[in-house]
N, C-alpha and C positions, 0 to 999 in steps of 0.2 A: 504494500500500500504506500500512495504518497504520504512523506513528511509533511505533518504541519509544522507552521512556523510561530514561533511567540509573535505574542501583540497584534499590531493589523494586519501583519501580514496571515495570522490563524485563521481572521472573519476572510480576508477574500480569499485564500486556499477553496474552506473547509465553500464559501459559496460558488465559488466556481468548477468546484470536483461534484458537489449536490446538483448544481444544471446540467455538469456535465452526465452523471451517472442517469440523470431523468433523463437527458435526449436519448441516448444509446440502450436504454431500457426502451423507452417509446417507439425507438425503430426495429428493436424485435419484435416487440409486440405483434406489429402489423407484419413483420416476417413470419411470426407463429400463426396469426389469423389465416394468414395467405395461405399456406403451406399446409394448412389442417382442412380449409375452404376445396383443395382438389381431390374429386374423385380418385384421379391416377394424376400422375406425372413422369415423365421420363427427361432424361439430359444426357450429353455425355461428359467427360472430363478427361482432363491431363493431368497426371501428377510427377510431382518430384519432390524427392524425398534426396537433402544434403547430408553425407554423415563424416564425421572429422576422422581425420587418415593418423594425423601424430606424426605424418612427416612432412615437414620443414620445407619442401619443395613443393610439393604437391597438399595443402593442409586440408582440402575438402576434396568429396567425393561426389558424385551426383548419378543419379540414378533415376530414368525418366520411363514414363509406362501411361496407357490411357485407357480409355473403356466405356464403360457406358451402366446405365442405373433405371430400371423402372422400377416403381413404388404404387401400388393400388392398394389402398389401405394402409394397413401397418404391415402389409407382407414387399415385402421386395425382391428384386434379383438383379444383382453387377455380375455383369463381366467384363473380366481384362486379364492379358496375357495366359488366354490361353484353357482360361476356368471359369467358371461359373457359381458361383453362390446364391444359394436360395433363404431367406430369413421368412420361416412361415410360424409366427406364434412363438414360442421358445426352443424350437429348433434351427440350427444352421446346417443347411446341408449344400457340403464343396464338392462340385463337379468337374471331373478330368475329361472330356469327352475322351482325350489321345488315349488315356488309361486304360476306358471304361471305366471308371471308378466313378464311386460315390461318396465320400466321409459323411458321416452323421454326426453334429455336436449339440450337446446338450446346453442350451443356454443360461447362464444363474442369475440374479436380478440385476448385477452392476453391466454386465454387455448387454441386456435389453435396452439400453440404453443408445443404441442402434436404429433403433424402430423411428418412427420420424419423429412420431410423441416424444421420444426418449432425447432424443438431438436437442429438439427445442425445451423440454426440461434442464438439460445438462445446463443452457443458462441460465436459468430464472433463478435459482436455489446454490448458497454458496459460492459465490463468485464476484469478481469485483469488477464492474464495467465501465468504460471511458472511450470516450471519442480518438481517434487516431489518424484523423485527417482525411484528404478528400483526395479522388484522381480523377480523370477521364483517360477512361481506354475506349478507343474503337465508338466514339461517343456518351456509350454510357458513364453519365455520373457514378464514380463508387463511392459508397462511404465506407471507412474503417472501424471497424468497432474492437476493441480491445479486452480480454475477455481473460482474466488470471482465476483460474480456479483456486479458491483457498483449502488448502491443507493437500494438495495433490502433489505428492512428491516427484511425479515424473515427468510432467508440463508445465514451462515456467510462465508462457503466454498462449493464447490461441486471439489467432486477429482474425475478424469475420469480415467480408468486402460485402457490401454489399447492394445493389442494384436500386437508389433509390427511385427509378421511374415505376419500377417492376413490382418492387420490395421484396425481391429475389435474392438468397445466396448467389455470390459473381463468385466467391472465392475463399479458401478455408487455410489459414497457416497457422500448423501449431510447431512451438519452440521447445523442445523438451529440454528440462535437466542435464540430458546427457551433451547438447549441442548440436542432437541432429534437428534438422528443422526440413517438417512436411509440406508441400504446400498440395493443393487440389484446383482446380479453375473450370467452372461449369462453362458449356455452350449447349446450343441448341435444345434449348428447356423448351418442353409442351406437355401442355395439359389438358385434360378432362378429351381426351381422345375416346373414350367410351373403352378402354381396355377392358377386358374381363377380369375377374379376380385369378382364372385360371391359368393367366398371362405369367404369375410368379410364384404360381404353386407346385410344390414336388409331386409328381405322381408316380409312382413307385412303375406303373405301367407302363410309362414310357422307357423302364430302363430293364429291361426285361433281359436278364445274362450278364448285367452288370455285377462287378463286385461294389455292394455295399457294405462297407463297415460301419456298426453304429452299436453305441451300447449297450451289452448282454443287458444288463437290467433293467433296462428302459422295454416301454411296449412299444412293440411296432405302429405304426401309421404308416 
C-alpha cells in the first residue's frame, strides 16, 4: 500500500488514493455487469509470459503462444498450443487430441476461481485498486487499473487494461514475486452469438478409444 505522509500532505494522499480507489472500482463494476450480461462470449489472445535467466547477458527470457477462449455460462473451453481445456462445473478436463488423451482434474474452491464469476470476484474482495494510466492502441482508449492482491504471496501486481468504449478486458498482466511477468491481450471479442451450452461441454462420446485419466474416487460423468 501507499505511504501516507504526516500533516497535509496525509489529507491529500489519503483523498486522492479514496477517488482514486472509487474510479477503478467503478470501472469494474461495469466490466463485471458487462461480462455476466453475455449469454456466451468468445475472443482470442496472445500471450507472453517473461521469466529471468540469472544471466548477465541474456537477463530475460520470453516465451510467446496464442489461442483462443469460448465461455457460455460459467463453462468454458481454451485452446492453444496444441490442447484443449474444458472447465464444466468443478471439473477441468485437458485435451491432447495428438495423444488421444484426456486428463480429468478435480477442481477445489481456490481454482474455481477461473469460472468468469470467479475472475470478476478475484477483484472485489481483498485487494487494493488504483488507476495506472491511460493509452491508445489501435484507437481504443485503455484504461489501466492496478490491482495488488493482499496477502498473496506469489503476485506482486496484476494490471487490468481495459477497453473503456466496450468496458471490455483489452488486457491482463500479472507480476509475480518470483519476476516473471505474464501478460494476455484479447482480440476479436463477440458475443451472444447464440452458442449452445454444448459448445464447451465434455462429452465422454465424442472420445470414444481415448485414454482418459481421471480420478479413481471421483464418479464418473
Amino acid at each position: 500500500m501507499r505511504k501516507i505522509f504526516i500533516g497535509a500532505f496525509a489529507v491529500l494522499s489519503l483523498f486522492a488514493t479514496a477517488q482514486t480507489t472509487a474510479e477503478a472500482r467503478a470501472i469494474l463494476d461495469d466490466v463485471k455487469e458487462n461480462l455476466l450480461s453475455f449469454s456466451d462470449q468468445s475472443f482470442d489472445f496472445t500471450s507472453t509470459i517473461e521469466i529471468p535467466t540469472g544471466n548477465a547477458d541474456n537477463p530475460r527470457m520470453t516465451r510467446e503462444s496464442s489461442g483462443s477462449v469460448i465461455v457460455v455460462g460459467q463453462n468454458y473451453k481454451v485452446e492453444t498450443q496444441g490442447q484443449i481445456a474444458m472447465l464444466n462445473g468443478n471439473r477441468a478436463y485437458i485435451i491432447v487430441p495428438d495423444d488421444r488423451e484426456v486428463t480429468v482434474r478435480i477442481l477445489e474452491d481456490d481454482n474455481m476461481a477461473f469460472t468468469p464469476n470467479g475472475v470478476v470476484s478475484r477483484f472485489e474482495n481483498g485487494s487494493s485498486l488504483s488507476m495506472a494510466g491511460r493509452e491508445t492502441i489501435a484507437g481504443k482508449n485503455i484504461q489501466y487499473i492496478r490491482v495488488r492482491p493482499n496477502g498473496d504471496e506469489e503476485i506482486r501486481d496484476i494490471v487490468l487494461g481495459v477497453d473503456m468504449t466496450t468496458k471490455r478486458i483489452y488486457s491482463f498482466t500479472e507480476y509475480g514475486t518470483n519476476d516473471v511477468v505474464t501478460k494476455y491481450v484479447v482480440s476479436n471479442y463477440r458475443v451472444n452469438q447464440g452458442l449452445p451450452a454444448s459448445t464447451v461441454e465434455f462429452d465422454r462420446a465424442d472420445y470414444d478409444g481415448w485414454r482418459i485419466n481421471e480420478p479413481r474416487s471421483r464418479r464418473r460423468r
